[in-house]
N, C-alpha and C positions, 0 to 999 in steps of 0.2 A: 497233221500234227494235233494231239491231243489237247493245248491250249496255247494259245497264241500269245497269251497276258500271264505274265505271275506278278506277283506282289513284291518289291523291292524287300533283300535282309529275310529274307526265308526259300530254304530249301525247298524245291520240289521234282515229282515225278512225271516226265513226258512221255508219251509215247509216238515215234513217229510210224508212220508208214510206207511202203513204196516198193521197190522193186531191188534185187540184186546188192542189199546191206550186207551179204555174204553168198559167197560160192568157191567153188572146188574148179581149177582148172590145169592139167597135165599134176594131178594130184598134190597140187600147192594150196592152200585154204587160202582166201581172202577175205578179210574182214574190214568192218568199218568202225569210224570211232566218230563222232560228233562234236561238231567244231563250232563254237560260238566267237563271233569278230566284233563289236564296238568300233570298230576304227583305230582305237586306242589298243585294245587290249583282247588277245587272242588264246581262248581257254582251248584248250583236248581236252574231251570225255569218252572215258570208256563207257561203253555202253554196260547195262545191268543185267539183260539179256538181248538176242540178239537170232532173229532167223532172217529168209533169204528174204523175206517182205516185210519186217518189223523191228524196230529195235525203241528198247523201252531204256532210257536215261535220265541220273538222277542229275537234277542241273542244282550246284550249290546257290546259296545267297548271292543275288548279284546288287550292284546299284541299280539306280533306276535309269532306263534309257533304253534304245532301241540297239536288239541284234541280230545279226545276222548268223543264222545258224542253218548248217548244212553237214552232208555226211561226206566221210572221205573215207576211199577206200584205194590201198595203196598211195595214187598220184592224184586219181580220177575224184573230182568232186559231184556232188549232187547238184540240182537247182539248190538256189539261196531261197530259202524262207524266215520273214522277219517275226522277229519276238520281242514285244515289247515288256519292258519292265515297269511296273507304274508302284508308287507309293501308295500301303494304306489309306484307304480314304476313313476317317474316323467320325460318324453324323452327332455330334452331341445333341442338336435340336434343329429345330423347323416349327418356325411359326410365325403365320399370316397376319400380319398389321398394316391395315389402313392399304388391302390388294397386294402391298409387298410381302414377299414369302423369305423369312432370314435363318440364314443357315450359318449353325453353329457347328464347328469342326476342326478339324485338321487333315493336313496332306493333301490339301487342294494344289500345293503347289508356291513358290514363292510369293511374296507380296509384288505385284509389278510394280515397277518405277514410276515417278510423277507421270513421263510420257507418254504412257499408254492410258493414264486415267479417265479419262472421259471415251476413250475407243474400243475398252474389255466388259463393258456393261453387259449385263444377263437382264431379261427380264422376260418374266412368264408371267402372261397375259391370260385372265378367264375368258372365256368366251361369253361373246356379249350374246343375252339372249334377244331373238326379234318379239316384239310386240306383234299378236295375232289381232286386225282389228275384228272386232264384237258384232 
């Protein structure tokens, strides 16, 4: 699969790869179409183009969250490969005071609740340099 990650609320172009996404059998064509699951919520996509080892699909805007996407053709499905959808990360700034490094932004993701406060800490640490003795 050409990318594993998009961006949440924008369209994009995938490409997958693999084997028998279409063939001809007692002169019947079969083809496939590409199918994204959430759990919740179950899209078909036609693909854009499409040969016996490749099919390129546009996937619309989705939310953010993880899916399952796979090809079907006729009954027969593919292996499940996941696609995550993640939120623009947007960096407004970064800057180092006093060893803490503070990052200004959006799309990190919600603010956590009280309960997690003292257990979702980040901290990047310099490396201390050793003293060579003389």
């Amino acid at each position: 699969m050409s990318s594993e990650r998009l961006l949440a609320g924008r369209q994009a172009v995938i490409t997958l790869s693999g084997s028998n996404f279409e063939n001809t059998a007692n002169n019947v064509k079969y083809t496939s179409v590409v199918v994204l699951d959430n759990g919740i919520q179950t899209i078909t996509l036609t693909p854009d183009t499409i040969s016996a080892s490749m099919i390129t699909v546009t996937v619309p805007a989705l939310e953010k969250g993880t899916y399952g996407l796979f090809a079907l053709k006729d009954d027969i499905k593919s292996n499940k490969q996941s696609l995550v959808v993640v939120p623009q990360v947007l960096i407004d700034s970064a800057v180092i005071s006093r060893g803490n490094v503070i990052i200004t932004s959006t799309g990190f993701g919600d603010e956590p609740s009280d309960m997690y406060a003292n257990r979702i800490g980040i901290t990047i640490e310099r490396p201390v340099k050793k003293k060579t003795a003389a």
